[in-house]
C-alpha positions in Angstrom: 30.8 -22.5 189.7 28.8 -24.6 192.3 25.8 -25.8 190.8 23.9 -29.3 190.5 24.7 -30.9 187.0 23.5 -34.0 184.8 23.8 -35.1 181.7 21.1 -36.1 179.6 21.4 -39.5 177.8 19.6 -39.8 175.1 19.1 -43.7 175.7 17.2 -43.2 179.0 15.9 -39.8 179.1 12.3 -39.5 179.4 10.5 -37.5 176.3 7.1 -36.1 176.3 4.7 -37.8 173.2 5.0 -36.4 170.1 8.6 -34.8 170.6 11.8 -35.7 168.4 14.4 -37.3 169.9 17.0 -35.7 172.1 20.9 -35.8 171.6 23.1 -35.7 175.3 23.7 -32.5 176.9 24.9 -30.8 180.1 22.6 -28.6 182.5 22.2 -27.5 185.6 20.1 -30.4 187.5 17.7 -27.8 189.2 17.2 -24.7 187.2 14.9 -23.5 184.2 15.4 -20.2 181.9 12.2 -18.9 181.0 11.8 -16.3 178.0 10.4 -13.0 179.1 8.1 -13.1 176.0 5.9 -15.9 178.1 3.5 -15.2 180.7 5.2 -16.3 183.8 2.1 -16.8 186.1 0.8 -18.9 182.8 4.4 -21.0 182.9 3.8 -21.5 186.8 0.1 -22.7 186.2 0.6 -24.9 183.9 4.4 -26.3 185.9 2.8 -26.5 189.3 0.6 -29.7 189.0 3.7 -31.6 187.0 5.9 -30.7 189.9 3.9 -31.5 192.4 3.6 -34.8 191.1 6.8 -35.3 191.1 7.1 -34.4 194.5 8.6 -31.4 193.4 8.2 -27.7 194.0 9.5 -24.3 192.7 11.6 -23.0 195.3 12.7 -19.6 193.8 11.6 -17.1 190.8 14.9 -14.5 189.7 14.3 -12.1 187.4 17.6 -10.6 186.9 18.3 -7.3 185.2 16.7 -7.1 182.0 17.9 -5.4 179.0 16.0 -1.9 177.8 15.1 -3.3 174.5 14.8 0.3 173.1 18.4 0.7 173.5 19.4 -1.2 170.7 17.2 -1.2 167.2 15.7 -5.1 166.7 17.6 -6.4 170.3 16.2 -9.5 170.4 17.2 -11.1 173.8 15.8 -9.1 176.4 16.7 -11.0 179.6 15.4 -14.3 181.5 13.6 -15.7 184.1 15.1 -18.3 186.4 13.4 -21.0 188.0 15.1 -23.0 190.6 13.5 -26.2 191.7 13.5 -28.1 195.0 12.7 -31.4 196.2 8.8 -30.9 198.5 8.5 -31.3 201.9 6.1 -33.8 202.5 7.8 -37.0 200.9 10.7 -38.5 199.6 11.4 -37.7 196.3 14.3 -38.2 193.7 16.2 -35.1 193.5 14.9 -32.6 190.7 15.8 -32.6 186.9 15.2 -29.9 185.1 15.1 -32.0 181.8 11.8 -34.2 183.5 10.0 -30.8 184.6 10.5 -29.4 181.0 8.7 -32.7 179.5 5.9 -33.0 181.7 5.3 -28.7 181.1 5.7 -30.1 177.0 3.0 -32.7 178.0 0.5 -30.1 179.3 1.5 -27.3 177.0 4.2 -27.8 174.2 3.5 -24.4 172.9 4.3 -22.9 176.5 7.7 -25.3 176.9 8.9 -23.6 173.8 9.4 -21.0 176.1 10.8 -22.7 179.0 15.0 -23.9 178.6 17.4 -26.1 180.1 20.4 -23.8 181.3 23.3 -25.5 179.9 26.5 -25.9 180.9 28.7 -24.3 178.6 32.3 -25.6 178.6 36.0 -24.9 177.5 37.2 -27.0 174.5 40.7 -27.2 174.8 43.2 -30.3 172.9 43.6 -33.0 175.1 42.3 -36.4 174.7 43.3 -39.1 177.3 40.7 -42.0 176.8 38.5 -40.7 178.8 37.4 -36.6 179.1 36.8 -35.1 175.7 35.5 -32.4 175.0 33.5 -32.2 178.4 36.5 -31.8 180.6 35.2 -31.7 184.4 32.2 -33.4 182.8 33.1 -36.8 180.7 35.6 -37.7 183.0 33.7 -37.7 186.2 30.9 -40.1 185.1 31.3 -43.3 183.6 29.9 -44.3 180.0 29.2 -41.1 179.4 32.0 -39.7 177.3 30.4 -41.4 174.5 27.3 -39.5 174.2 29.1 -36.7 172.3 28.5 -38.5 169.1 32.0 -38.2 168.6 35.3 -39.9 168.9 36.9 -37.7 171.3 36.6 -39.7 174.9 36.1 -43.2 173.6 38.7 -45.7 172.6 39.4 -44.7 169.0 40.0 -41.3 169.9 43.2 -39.1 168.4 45.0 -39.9 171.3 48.5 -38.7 169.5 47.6 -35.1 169.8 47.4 -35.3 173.1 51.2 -36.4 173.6 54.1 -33.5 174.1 55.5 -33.7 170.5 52.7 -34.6 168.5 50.3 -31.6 169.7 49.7 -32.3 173.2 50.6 -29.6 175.8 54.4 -28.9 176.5 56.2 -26.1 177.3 58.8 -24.6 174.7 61.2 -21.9 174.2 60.4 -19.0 172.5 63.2 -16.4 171.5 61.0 -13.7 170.1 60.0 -10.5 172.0 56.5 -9.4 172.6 55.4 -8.1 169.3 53.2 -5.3 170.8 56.7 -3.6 171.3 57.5 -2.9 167.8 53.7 -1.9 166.9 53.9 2.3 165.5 51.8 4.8 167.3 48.4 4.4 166.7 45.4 6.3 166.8 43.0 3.8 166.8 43.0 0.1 167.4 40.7 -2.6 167.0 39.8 -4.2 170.8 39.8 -8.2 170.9 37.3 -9.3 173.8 37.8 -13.4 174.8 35.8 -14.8 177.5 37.8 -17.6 179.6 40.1 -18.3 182.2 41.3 -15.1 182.3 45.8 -13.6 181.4 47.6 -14.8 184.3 50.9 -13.2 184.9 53.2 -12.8 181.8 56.0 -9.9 180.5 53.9 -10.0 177.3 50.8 -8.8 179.5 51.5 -5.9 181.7 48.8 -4.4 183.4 47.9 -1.2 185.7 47.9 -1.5 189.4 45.2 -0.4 191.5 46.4 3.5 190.6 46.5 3.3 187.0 50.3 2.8 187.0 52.3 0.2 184.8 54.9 -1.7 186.4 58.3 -0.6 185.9 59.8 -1.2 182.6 56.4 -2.5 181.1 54.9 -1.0 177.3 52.1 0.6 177.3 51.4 -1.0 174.2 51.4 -4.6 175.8 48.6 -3.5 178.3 45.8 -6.2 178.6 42.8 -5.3 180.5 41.5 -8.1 182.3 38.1 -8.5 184.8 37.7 -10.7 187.3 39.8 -13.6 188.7 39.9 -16.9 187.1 42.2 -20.1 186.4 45.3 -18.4 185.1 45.2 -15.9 188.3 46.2 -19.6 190.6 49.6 -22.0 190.2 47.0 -24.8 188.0 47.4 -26.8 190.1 44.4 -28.7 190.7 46.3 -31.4 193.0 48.8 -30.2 195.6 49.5 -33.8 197.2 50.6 -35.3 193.6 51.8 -32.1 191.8 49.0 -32.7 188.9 48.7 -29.4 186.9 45.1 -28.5 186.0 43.6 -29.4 182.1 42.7 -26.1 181.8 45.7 -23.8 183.2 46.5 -21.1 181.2 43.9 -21.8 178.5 42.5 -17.6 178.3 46.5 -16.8 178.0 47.3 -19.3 175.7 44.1 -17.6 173.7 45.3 -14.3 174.6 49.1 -14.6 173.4 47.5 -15.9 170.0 45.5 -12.9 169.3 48.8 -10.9 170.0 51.1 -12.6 167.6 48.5 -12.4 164.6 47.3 -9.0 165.3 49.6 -7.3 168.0 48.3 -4.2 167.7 45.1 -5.5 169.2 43.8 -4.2 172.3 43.2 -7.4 174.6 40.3 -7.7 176.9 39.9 -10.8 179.2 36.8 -11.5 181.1 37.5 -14.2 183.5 34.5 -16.6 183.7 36.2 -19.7 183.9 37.8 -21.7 186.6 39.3 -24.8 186.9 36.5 -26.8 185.8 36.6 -25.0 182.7 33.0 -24.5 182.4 30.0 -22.2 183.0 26.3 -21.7 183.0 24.8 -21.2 179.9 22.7 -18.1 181.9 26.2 -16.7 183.1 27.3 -16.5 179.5 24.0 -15.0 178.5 24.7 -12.4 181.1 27.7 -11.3 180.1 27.1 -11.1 176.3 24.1 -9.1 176.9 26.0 -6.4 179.1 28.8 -6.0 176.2 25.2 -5.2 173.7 24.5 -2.3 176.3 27.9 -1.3 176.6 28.9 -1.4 173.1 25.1 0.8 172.8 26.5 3.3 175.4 30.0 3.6 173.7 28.0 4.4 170.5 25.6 6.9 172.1 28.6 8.7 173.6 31.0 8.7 170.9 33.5 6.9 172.7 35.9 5.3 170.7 37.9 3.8 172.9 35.1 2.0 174.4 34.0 -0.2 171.3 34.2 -3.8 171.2 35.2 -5.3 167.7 35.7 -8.8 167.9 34.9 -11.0 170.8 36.6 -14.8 170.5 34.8 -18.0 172.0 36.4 -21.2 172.7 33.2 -22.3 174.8 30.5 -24.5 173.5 27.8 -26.9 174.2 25.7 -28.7 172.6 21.9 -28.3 172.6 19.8 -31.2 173.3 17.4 -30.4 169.8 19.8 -29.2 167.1 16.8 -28.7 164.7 15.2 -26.1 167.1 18.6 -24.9 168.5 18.7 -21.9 165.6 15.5 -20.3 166.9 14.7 -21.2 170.4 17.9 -21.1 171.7 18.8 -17.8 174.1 22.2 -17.5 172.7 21.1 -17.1 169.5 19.3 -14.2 169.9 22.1 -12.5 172.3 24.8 -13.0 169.6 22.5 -11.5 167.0 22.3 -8.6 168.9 25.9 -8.0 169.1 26.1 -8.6 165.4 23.7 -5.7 164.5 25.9 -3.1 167.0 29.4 -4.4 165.2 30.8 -7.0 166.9 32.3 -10.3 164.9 31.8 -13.1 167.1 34.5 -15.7 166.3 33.8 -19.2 168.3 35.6 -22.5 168.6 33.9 -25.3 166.6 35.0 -28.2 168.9 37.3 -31.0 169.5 35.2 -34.5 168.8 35.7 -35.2 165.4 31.3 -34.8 165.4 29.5 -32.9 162.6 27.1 -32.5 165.3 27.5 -28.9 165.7 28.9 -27.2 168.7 27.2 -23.7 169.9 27.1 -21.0 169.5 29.8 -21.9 166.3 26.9 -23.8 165.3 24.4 -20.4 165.2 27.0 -19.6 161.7 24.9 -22.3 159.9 22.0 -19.6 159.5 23.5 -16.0 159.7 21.1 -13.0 160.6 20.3 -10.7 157.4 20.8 -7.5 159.3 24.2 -7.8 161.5 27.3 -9.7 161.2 27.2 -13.1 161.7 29.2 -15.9 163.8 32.3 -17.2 162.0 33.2 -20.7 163.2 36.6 -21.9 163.2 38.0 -25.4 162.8 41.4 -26.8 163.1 44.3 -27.6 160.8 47.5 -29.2 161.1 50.8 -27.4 161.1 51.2 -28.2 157.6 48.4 -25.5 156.2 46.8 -28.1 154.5 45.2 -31.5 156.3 42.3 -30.5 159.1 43.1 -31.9 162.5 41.7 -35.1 163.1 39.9 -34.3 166.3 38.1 -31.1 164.9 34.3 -30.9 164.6 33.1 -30.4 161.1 30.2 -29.9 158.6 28.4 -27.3 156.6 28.3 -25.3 159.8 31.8 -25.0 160.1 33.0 -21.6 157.9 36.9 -21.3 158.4 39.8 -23.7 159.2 43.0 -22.3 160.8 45.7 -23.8 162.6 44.8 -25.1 166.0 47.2 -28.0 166.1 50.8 -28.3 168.3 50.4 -24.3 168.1 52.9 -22.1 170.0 51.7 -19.5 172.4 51.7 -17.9 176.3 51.2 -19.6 179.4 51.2 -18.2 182.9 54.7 -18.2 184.4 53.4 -19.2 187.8 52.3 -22.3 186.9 54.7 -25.4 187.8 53.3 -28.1 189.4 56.6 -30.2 190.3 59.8 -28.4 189.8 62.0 -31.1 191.9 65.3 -30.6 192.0 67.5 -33.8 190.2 68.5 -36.4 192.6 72.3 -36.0 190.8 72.6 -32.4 192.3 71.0 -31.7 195.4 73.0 -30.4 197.9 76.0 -30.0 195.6 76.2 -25.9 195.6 75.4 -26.2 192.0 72.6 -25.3 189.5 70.2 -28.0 189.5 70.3 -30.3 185.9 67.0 -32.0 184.7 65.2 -33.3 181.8 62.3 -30.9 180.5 59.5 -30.6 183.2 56.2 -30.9 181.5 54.5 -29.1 184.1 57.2 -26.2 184.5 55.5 -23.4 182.2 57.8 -20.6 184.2 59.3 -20.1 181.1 55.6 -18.6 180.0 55.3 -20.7 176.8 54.0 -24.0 175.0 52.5 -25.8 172.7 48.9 -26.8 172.8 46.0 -28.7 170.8 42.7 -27.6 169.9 40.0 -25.5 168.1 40.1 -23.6 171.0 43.7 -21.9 169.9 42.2 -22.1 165.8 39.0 -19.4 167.2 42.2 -16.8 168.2 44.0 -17.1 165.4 40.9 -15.9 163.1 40.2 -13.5 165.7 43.1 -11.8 165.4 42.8 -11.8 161.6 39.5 -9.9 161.4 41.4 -7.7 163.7 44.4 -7.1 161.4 41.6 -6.4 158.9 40.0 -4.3 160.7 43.0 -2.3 161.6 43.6 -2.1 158.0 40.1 -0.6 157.5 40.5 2.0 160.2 38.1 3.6 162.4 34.4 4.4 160.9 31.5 6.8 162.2 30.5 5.6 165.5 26.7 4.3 164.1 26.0 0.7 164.3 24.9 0.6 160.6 28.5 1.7 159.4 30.5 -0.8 162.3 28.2 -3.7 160.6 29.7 -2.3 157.3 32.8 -2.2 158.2 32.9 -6.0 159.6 31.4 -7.2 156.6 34.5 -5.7 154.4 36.3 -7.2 157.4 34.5 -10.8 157.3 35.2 -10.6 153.1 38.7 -10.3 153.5 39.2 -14.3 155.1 40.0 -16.9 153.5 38.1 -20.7 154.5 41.2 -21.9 155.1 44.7 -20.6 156.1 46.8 -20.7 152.9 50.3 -20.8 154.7 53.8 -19.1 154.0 53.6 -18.1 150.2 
């Protein structure tokens, strides 16, 4: 991802009369969404003027594909517009900010910038807290002063810095003794399909998959098959600096995710869009792109009676948070786009966030008002190993609906990534195997422990899964799928009860 991004602060941003005050966000510097419901020559009236003031000037109008709203009874996203803005010709000018455009279109029409959005940057929320990049890794840490803005603790100096240390929660790699659990699943007929949307599986003996023929590699289960599209962080080594050997934040965060889902439900069929890359983060419009096309396909896999084509569950550990919480609910275009996979089916299970804020986190925050005709968005916070305290770093509030463990949890990593590997000064050149102390950035051995809501999402994931399995397959009509994942929903618990 290569865009323009800043971050609003919500001690100097600029705020049109008569508007509430703003909380910080992330967005693209140079870009507005605008809501197909609006008349765009109306929107590019009424910006024109403001821009031009500015010294601005619209530089490009995409409409990209829009969903056939027909398709799907009450869909309620139904595409965007995208505005990209450019500094004039004719004079210097600061460079454009799509959070000034927005309040000078509010001051000539607030009805009309209701409309009009900011197209966040959506971001990865993995454990790892170093004094400086919380939540906002590839954000917070790149500018100064501003890790603070989250409202939380995560990023400041009072932030849980233990669970970011090998042995108290922080990432390490382990052993683990235990064969893929996929192998000892019976023959199935049917099985519930987990879709996650991150960094992608990298290369691990738990996840097999098919070559460019169709064919397994030899010796691999079908029943360990993942399915993954696209190329993302866990494809590459992770590491993000060859001249220092510094592995990347975010390596293997979508198989760490992954090998979650297939301990608690390993009869789950694993999906993997890979959307994320070392930054671990994403446009808000990228993510509204992708949602929208699993709506239409989970439609189509409906309308053809294709089974093996539904989507059950589809786990988050993205988030952002919106610069107006109060209008977040029903302005915001994820809301509408998760709503629409709730009436076809799907459960959406997301992350609620790492910075110990009640400020809520989206789209976990959208489980604060469910829709009355679909399933809603479960949002997971974090507890401790010991079933019973949550994890200090772990968003929390009203909005929050489950707790499961997300701290020092044991899972997958890509067996590619080692970013050092250096041979012990007491051996080299002796003929012999070398001897070391444990290499925190040698994951070759394809597990670890890690930190963070991020790894709590998976684990409910894979319980609506299990629960789902235990329900077994329904007619293919949206109305019984939404039945069936509200038995499903019924099932969990708030908070994981432990061994009893």
């Amino acid at each position: 991802m290569n865009v323009p991004v800043r971050v609003l602060d919500p001690v100097t941003a600029v705020i049109a009369p008569g508007q509430s005050a703003v909380g910080s966000t992330a967005y693209v510097a140079d870009r507005l969404l605008v809501d197909p419901s609006a008349d765009l020559d109306v929107v590019m009236t009424a910006l024109a003027p403001a821009l031009a003031e500015l010294g601005w000037m619209v530089a490009s109008v995409d409409e990209p594909r829009r969903t056939d709203v027909k398709q799907v009874a009450r869909r309620e996203y139904r595409g965007h517009v995208t505005l990209t803005i450019e500094q004039g010709k004719e004079r210097l000018t600061t460079v454009p900010d799509a959070w000034v455009a927005l309040q000078h279109l509010a001051l000539a029409d607030p009805r009309l910038a209701a409309l009009v959005h900011l197209d966040h940057l959506v971001a990865a929320c993995p454990g790892y807290w170093d004094g400086i990049a919380g939540y906002w890794d590839g954000i917070a840490g790149y500018w100064d002063g501003i890790a603070g803005y989250w409202d939380g603790i995560a990023g400041s100096s009072q932030a849980p810095a233990e669970f970011g240390r090998p042995g108290f929660g922080g990432k390490a790699p382990v052993s683990l003794v235990i064969a893929d659990p996929a192998r000892s699943v019976p023959p199935l007929e049917w099985a519930p399909v987990v879709v996650m949307l991150d960094t992608g599986i990298g290369p691990h003996p738990w996840f097999p998959r098919r070559d460019s023929s169709g064919h397994l590699v030899a010796g691999a289960d079908e029943r360990s098959v993942v399915t993954v599209h696209g190329a993302g962080a866990d494809d590459t080594a992770g590491v993000s600096d060859p001249m220092t050997g510094t592995l990347d934040r975010l390596a293997g965060h979508g198989t760490f995710i992954a090998g979650i889902v297939r301990q608690v439900c390993p009869a789950a069929r694993l999906v993997s869009y890979a959307m994320l890359g070392s930054t671990g983060s994403l446009t808000e419009s990228e993510l509204l792109d992708r949602l929208s096309r699993l709506v239409d396909d989970q439609h189509d896999a409906i309308a053809a009676g294709d089974r093996d084509r539904l989507v059950d569950v589809v786990s988050l550990s993205i988030g952002y948070y919106h610069e107006k919480p109060e209008d977040a609910q029903t302005d915001a275009l994820l809301s509408k786009v998760l709503r629409d996979l709730g009436r076809v089916g799907v459960v959406v299970v997301a992350a609620a966030g790492n910075d110990a804020t009640a400020r809520p986190l989206l789209p976990a925050g959208f489980a604060a008002a469910p829709a009355r005709d679909g399933l809603p968005v479960l949002s997971v916070g974090a507890q401790n190993p010991n079933f019973d305290d949550i994890s200090l770093f772990s968003n929390g509030g009203a909005w929050v609906t489950h707790h499961r463990r997300g701290a020092a949890i044991v899972s997958t990593l890509p067996i590619r990534q080692n970013a050092s590997g250096q041979e012990s000064t007491l051996t080299r050149g002796s003929g012999h195997r070398a001897r070391a102390t444990i290499d925190r950035d040698d994951y070759r051995g394809g597990f670890g422990t890690w930190s963070g809501t991020s790894f709590a999402a998976p684990v409910l994931a894979g319980e609506v899964a299990a629960a789902l399995l235990d329900l077994g397959p329904v007619a293919l009509d949206p109305a019984a799928l939404v039945a069936r994942g509200e038995a499903a929903v019924k099932r969990l618990s708030p908070l994981e009860r432990g061994f009893q």
